[in-house]
N, C-alpha and C positions, 0 to 999 in steps of 0.2 A: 234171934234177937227180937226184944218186946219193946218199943217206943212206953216209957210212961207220962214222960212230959218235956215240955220245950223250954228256953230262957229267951223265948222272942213273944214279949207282947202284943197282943194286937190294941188298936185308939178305937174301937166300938166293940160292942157286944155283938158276936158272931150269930146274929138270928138267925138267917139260912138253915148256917150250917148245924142250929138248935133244930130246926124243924126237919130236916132233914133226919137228924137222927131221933125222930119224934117219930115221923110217918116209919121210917123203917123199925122202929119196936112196935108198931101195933099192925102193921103188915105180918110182922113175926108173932107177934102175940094171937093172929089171925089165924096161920098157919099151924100154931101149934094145938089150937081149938080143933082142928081137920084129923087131929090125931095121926097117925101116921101109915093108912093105908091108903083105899081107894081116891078117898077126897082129896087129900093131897098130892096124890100122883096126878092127878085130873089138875092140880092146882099149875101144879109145875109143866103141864103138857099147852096149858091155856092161855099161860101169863110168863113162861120160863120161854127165851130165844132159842130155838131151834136151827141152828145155822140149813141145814139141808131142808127145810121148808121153805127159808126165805129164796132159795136156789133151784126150786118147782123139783126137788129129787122126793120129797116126802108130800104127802097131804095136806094142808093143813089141818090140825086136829079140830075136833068140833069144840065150837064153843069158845073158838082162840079168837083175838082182836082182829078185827077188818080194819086198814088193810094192815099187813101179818107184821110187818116192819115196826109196826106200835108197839111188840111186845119188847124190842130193844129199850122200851123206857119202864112196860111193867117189871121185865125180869130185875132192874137193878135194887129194885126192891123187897126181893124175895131174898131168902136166905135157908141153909141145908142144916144148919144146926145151931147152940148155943156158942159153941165157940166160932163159929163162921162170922154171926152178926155179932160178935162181945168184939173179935177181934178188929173188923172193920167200925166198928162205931166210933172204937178205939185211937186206930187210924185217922178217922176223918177228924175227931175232936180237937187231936193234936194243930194234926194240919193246916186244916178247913180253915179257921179263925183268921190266920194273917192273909191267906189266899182271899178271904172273903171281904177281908179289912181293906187289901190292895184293888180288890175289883171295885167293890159294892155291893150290895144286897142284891140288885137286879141282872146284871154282869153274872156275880158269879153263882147265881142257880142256872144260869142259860148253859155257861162253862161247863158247870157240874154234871146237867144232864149230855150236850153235845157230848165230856169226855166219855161220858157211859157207852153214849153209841157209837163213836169211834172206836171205844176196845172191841165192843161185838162185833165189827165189819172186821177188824182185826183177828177175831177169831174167825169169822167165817173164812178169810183167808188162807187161815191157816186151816181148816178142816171143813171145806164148804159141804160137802157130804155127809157131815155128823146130823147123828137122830138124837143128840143128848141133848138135852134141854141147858142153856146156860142161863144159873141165877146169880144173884149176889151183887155189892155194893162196889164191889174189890177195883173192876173196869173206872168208874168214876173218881174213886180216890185214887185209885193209882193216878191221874191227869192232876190231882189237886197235889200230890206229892212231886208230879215233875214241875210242878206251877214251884213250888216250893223248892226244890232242888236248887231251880234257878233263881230263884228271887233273893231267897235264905241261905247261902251255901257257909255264911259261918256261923247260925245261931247254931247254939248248943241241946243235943236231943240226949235227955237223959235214957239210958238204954238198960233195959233187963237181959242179960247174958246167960245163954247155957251150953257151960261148955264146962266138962268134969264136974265143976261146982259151978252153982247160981250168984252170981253178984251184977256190981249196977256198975256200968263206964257214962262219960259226960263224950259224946261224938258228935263231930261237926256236922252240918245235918248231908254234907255234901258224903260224905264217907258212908254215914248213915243210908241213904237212899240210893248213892254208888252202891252200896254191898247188896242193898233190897235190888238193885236194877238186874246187876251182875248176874245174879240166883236166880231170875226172871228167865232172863238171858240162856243161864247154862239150861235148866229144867226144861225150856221149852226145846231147846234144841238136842238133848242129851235122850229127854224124855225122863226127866227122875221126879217130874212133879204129877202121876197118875190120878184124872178126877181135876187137877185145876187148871183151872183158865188160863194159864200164864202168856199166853199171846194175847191177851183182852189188855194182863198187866200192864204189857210193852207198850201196846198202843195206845194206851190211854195216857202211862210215863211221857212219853212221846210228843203227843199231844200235847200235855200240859205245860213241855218244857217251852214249845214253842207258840202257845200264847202268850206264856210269858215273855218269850222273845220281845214278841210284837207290844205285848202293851207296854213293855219297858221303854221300846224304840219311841212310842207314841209321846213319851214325853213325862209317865209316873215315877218317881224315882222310887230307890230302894228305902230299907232301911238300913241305920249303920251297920245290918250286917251282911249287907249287899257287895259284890267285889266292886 
């Protein structure tokens, strides 16, 4: 299932979450100048998280951020291929916007990054002896998606479906991101998702659902499509 767009307005122009997917296309536009040997591999060892480095099992690589923990903010702006960063951009556009409308501008880039770094302690949990480098925006949006889960659970997410044939369904965004959770869920536990993050996902869904929690409590209301 492909998110192509939502029927939940947001009341400002989503700047953040503009810039945000600004710096990660010339992060990627960056990477893609490295061409794809040595420079890049040095790129992703220097600025990609490494869970079994932050856990003194590996070295830190030369060249990587002092101290090592930093890199849980480089990596989330790295990305492994065209569809890695089209997909997440994707993602965040949809999202991002009401999440950022409900917080604020200042709010929710703080949000954005903390969900980043809670997926990655999320992964390290889960694989604290991995030498793999983890990149990608995926940790981050997943927390703006559980920010959205709970905020938005009846706007409508227009969906790209493949399944025998290609067509488009209108999904509640709660079912929508239930099903993205669920897949989270099984892959990490099953092991059927090989190469991704998918405990970064949890954690960061997780995450997001429960700042929402809190800022709800705090006294912001929803909008009408709030339960």
């Amino acid at each position: 299932m492909l998110p192509i767009r939502d029927d939940n307005p947001s009341r400002t122009f989503p700047l953040v979450t503009f810039l945000l997917i600004l710096a990660n296309g010339l992060v990627w536009l960056w990477e893609v100048s490295l061409g794809s040997g040595a420079a890049l591999t040095s790129a992703y060892l220097r600025l990609g998280f490494i869970p079994g480095v932050l856990t003194h099992v590996y070295e830190v690589p030369a060249g990587a951020l002092r101290p090592y923990v930093l890199t849980t903010l480089t990596s989330m702006f790295m990305h492994g291929s065209w569809s890695h960063i089209l997909g997440n951009m994707l993602f965040l556009w949809i999202f991002g916007n009401n999440i950022e409308d409900h917080l604020g501008h200042g709010k929710y880039l703080v949000f954005y990054l903390a969900g980043g770094v809670v997926a990655a302690m999320a992964q390290l949990l889960s694989g604290p002896s991995s030498n793999v480098p983890t990149i990608g925006a995926s940790g981050a949006i997943a927390a703006v998606m559980g920010a959205y889960f709970f905020l938005y659970p009846r706007a409508k997410v227009q969906t790209l479906v493949f399944f025998i044939f290609i067509t488009t369904v209108r999904l509640p965004a709660w079912i929508f991101l239930g099903i993205w959770f669920a897949m989270q869920l099984l892959e990490g536990t099953f092991g059927g998702a090989q190469g991704v993050a998918v405990w970064a996902h949890v954690g960061g869904f997780l995450f997001g659902v429960l700042i929402a929690w809190i800022t709800s409590r705090r006294g912001r209301t929803r909008t009408e499509y709030g339960v």
